[in-house]
N, C-alpha and C positions, 0 to 999 in steps of 0.2 A: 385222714388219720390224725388223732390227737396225741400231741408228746405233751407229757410233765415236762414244765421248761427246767432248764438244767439248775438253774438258781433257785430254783423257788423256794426254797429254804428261807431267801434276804425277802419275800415277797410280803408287804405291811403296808395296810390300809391303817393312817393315824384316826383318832373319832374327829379332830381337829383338823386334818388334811382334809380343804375343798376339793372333795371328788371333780365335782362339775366343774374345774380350773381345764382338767384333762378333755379333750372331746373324744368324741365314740369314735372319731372318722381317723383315728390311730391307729383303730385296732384292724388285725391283718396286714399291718405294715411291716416294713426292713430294712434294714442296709441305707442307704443312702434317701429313700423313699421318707424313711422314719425318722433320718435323722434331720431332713427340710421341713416336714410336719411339725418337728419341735423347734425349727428355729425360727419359724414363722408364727409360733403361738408365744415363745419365748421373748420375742425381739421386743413386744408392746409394751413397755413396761413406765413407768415412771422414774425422772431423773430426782434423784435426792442431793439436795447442794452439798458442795465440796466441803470438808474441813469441820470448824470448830464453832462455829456461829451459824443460829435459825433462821434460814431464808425459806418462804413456804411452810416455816411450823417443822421444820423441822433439817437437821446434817448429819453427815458419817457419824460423828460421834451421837446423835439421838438414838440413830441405831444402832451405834456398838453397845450403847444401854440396857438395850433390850435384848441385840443377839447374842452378844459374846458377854454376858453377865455368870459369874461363877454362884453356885447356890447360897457359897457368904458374901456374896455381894462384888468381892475383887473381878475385878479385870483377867477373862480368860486369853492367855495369848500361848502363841502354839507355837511360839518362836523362843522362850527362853523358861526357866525357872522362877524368874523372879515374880515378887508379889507386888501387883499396882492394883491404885485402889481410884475411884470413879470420883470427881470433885462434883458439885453439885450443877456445874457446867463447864462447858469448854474442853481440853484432851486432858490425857491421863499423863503425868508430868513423865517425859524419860521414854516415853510410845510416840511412835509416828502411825499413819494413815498406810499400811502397805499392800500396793496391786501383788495379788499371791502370781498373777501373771503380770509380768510387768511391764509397766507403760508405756516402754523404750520398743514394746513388740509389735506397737499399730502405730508410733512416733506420735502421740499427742504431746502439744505443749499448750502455753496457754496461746489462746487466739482471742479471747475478747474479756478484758480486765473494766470494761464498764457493768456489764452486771455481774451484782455481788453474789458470792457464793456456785457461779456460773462460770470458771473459767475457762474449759475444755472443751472440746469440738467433740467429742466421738464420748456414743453414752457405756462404751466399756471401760472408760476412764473413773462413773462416778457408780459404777455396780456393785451393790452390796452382796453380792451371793460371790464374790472373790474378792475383796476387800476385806479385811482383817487389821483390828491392831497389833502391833509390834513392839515388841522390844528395839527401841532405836539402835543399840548396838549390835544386834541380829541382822535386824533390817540392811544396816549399812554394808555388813559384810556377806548377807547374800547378792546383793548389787541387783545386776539383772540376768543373773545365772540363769541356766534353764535346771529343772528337776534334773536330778542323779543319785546315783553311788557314789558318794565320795572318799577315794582311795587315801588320797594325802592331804588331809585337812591343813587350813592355814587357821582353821577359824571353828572351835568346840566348844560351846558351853552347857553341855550336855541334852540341851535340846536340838537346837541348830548347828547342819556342818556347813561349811562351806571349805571348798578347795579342788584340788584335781579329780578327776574321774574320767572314764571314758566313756564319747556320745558317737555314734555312728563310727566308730572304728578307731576313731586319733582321741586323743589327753584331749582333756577342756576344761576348761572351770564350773562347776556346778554347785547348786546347792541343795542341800540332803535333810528333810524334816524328821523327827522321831518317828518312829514304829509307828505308834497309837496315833499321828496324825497323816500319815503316806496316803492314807485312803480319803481323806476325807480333802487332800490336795491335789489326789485323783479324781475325784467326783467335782471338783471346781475347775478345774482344767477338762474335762470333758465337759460342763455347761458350758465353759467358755466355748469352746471348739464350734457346738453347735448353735448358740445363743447371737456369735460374729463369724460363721463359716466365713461369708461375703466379704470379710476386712484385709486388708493386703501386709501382709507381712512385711516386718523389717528388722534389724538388728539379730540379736540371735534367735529369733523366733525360729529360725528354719533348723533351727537344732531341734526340734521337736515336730513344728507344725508344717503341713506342707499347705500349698498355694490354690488348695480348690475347695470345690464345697463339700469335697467328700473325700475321702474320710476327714481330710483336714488335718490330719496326722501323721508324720514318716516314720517308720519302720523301726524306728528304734524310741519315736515318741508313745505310739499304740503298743509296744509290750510293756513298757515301763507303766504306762499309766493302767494299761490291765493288770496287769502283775499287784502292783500295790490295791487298786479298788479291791481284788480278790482276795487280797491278805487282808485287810483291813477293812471291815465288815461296817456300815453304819453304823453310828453311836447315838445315842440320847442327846448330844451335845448340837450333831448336825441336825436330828430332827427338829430340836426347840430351834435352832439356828434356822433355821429355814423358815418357818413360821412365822418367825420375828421379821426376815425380811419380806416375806411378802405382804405382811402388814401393814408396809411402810412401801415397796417397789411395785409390788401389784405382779409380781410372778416368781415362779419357784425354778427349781433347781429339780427336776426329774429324776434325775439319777439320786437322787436321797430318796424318794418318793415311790421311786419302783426302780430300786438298785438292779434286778433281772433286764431292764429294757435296755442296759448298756452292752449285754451279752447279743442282743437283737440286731444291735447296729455295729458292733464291732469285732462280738465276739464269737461264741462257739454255736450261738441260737439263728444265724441271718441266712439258713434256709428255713427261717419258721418265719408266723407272723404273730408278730407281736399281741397278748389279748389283756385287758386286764384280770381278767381270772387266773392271770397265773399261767395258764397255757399255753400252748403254742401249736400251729398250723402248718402244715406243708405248702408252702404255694404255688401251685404249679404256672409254668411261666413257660414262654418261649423265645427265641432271639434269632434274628433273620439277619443274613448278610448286606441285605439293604432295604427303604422301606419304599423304592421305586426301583424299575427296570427300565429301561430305556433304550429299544432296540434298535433307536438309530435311524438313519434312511436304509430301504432296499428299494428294491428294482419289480416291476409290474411282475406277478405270478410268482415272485421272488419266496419262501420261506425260511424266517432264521429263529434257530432256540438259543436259548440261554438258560443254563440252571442258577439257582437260587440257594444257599447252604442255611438249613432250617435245625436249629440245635434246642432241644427240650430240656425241661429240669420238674420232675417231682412228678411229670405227668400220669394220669391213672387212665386216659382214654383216650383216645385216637382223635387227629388230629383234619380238620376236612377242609379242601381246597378246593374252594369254588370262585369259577371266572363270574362276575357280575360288569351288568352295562354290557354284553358282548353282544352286537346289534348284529351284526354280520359274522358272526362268530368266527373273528381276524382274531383270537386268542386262544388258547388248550394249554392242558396241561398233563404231564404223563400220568399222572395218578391224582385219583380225589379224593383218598384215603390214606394217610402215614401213620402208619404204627408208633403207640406211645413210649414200645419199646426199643425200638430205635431211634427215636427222638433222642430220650433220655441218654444213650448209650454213645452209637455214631456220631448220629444225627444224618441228617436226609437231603439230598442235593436235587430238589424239584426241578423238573425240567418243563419249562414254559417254551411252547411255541408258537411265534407270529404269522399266520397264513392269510394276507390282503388279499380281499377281490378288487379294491377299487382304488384309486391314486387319496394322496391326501393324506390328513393326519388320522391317527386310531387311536382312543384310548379304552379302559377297561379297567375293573377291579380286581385283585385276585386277595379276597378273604378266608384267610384262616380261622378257623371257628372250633371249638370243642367245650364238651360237658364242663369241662376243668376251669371255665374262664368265665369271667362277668360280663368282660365280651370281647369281640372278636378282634385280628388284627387285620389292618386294609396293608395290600402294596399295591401302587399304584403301578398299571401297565399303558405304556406308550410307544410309538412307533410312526413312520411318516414315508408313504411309499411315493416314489420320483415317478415321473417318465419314464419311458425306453431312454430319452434324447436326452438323459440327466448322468453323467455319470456322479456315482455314489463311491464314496469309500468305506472298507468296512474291517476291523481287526479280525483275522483270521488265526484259528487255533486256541485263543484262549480263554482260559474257563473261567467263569468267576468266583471260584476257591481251587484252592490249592492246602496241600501240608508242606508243611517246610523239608519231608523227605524226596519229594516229587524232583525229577530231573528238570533241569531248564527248559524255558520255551521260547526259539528263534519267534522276535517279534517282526510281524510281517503282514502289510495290506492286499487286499484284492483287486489291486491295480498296479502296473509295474512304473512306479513315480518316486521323486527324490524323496525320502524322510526321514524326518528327524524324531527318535524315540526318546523319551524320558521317562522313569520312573521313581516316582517321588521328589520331581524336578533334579532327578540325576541321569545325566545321558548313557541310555543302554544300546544292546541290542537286541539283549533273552531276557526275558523273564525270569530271576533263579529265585527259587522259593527257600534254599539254604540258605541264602543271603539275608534274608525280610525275617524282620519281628509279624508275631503272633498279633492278625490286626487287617485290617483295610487300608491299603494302597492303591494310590490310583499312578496310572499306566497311560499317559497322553502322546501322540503322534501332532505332527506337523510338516505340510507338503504344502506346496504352492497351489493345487487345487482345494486345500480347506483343511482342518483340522478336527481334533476329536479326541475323547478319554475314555476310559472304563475303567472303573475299581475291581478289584480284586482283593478278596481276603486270603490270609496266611491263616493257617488251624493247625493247632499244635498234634 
């Protein structure tokens, strides 16, 4: 099924934007999938030396020459009114150098003053796709706020605020750009996010950004920064802006370039995939409560099942389970066929079960395969049948899913021996699914004849 992507209105191929920067193996992507694809194309780029003198043939200010150049020539700064004008080298008298995310957020200082133009450890320090010059008095008085609403300013000079606001629920200090450039502070802060997913947060960063590689933004940093890229639409200013620096860094800034693919990865399009046509895909996908089973030791002639919680998304066709590798056929399964509409809805609790003829270890495939996929998914099947003369211990009664409405379950072995229950290294003695976040936890025993765990997932 083809969707009109929701944006495609912002969708612009420049004649000057290198197509072939982008690669093909984008397209059909999403979510978290799409936003690694661009930080791994993104990351490669060239360091341009720091400051006000040509190391390399070229610094910040050669490029602010070129990107942040007004049509008369002045100095564009997006931080104040005033008019600065370009000297025939070196800064613009009364502007500083400013990280629009700032520096204080991944703690770079300087670490090596022997080479020139080189002082920084970390290459988000000397990036020109969020580097900007400033009004030195702006500069000073945004500090190292994070973006906001600024309620109670300390600090207005009609372009730039700085002062109070509120970020994830309490007052804080923030700073607040003009209207006409919210968006284009939005689209530098989401390169950023994806450009350094991998970088470790410090200082206020966590007022925005969160600690992984995905989204890489908390809850009150991803509406903000959606909120304004959607008001404030690319301008002529960021596309020549973009151009200029990769002229000089050797990569771009996505989100100027195909402003729809931030909807892909954050926003209202990440059940589609991504195309550059402008369109978008459904993709059908599936997610399994583990991607091995492990049924443990039994006992000779012994049979034990275990289900599996098999949950769909976008699926248009049924979905097929088939045991592979099953030489003795010591594995089955209740059905070799799940409906794509219960996948998508339910979803489906496979019941797998282990029937040994012979002592010794067993393993087996069990792949999930359908029309809908490129290809299939393996989970691995295992099991390890004792002696008569072996005793085995095994957890009795529990399933491996649950909903969080389900009544408890007395945890309990098939042997009557001393034991110790934990779950989630908290000592129990039921299983209560009211208790447990939406998620896989694992449920481990310990007795003086041996020990053991099984996961279990909670579904909402």
């Amino acid at each position: 099924m083809i969707i009109t992507a929701l944006c495609g209105i912002w969708f612009t191929v420049l004649a000057d934007m290198p197509r072939d920067y982008y690669p093909n193996s984008l397209e059909g992507k999403s979510g978290a999938e799409l936003k690694t694809a661009l930080h791994n194309l993104l990351k490669e780029h060239r360091r341009i030396a720091y400051g006000s003198k040509n190391y390399d043939g070229a610094c910040t200010w050669t490029v602010f020459r070129e990107s942040d150049k007004r049509s008369n020539g002045k100095v564009w700064d997006m931080y104040s009114n005033n008019t600065y004008s370009f000297p025939e080298s070196g800064a613009a008298r009364g502007m500083n150098i400013e990280h629009s995310v700032p520096k204080s957020w991944w703690g770079d200082s300087d670490y090596d003053n022997s080479t020139p133009g080189y002082p920084y450890q970390y290459d988000a320090t000397y990036d020109l796709h969020h580097l900007v010059p400033a009004d030195a008095n702006a500069n000073s008085a945004k500090s190292n706020y994070p973006l906001g609403i600024v309620v109670t300013p300390s600090f207005d000079n009609g372009v730039s605020k700085a002062g109070t606001g509120y970020a994830n629920g309490k007052a804080t200090n923030l700073f607040e750009p003009a209207d006409e450039y919210k968006g284009d502070f939005a689209r530098m802060y989401l390169y950023f996010v994806t450009c350094y997913q991998d970088y470790a947060w410090k200082s206020l960063a966590t007022t925005m950004f969160a600690q992984n590689s995905y989204p890489t933004l908390n809850a009150y940093g991803l509406k903000l920064l959606l909120d304004w890229h959607r008001q404030d639409p690319v301008s002529q200013k960021e596309l020549d802006r973009n151009n200029a620096v990769y002229s000089f860094q050797g990569n771009r800034n996505p989100y100027i370039d195909y402003p729809n693919m931030v909807e892909y990865i954050w926003g209202d399009s990440i059940e589609y995939g991504f195309y550059f046509s402008g369109g978008g895909q459904y993709i059908p996908s599936i997610s399994c409560s583990d991607d091995r089973v492990d049924f443990g030791y039994t006992g000779e002639g012994i049979s034990k099942s275990v289900q599996i919680y098999i949950k769909g998304r976008n699926l248009t066709a049924p979905v097929s389970a088939q045991i592979l590798n099953n030489n003795s056929g010591e594995f089955s399964v209740a059905t070799s066929t799940l409906p794509a509409d219960e996948l998508n809805t339910s979803g489906v609790n496979l019941a797998i079960t282990f029937s040994p003829q012979t002592d010794g270890g067993h393993q087996a495939t069990l792949r999930l395969s359908s029309s809908d996929f490129e290809s299939p998914t393996d989970i691995t099947l295992s099991g390890t049948v004792l002696s008569s003369q072996i005793t085995y211990l095994e957890i009795l009664d529990l399933k491996p899913s649950y909903k969080k409405s389900d009544s408890p379950v007395l945890l309990r072995l098939n042997s009557d021996v001393a034991v110790k229950w934990t779950v989630d290294g908290v000592t129990a003695t039921h299983f209560t699914p009211a208790n447990l976040s939406p998620g896989m936890h694992t449920v481990k025993f310990t007795t003086s004849a041996g020990n053991g765990k099984m996961r279990v997932q909670i579904i909402e």
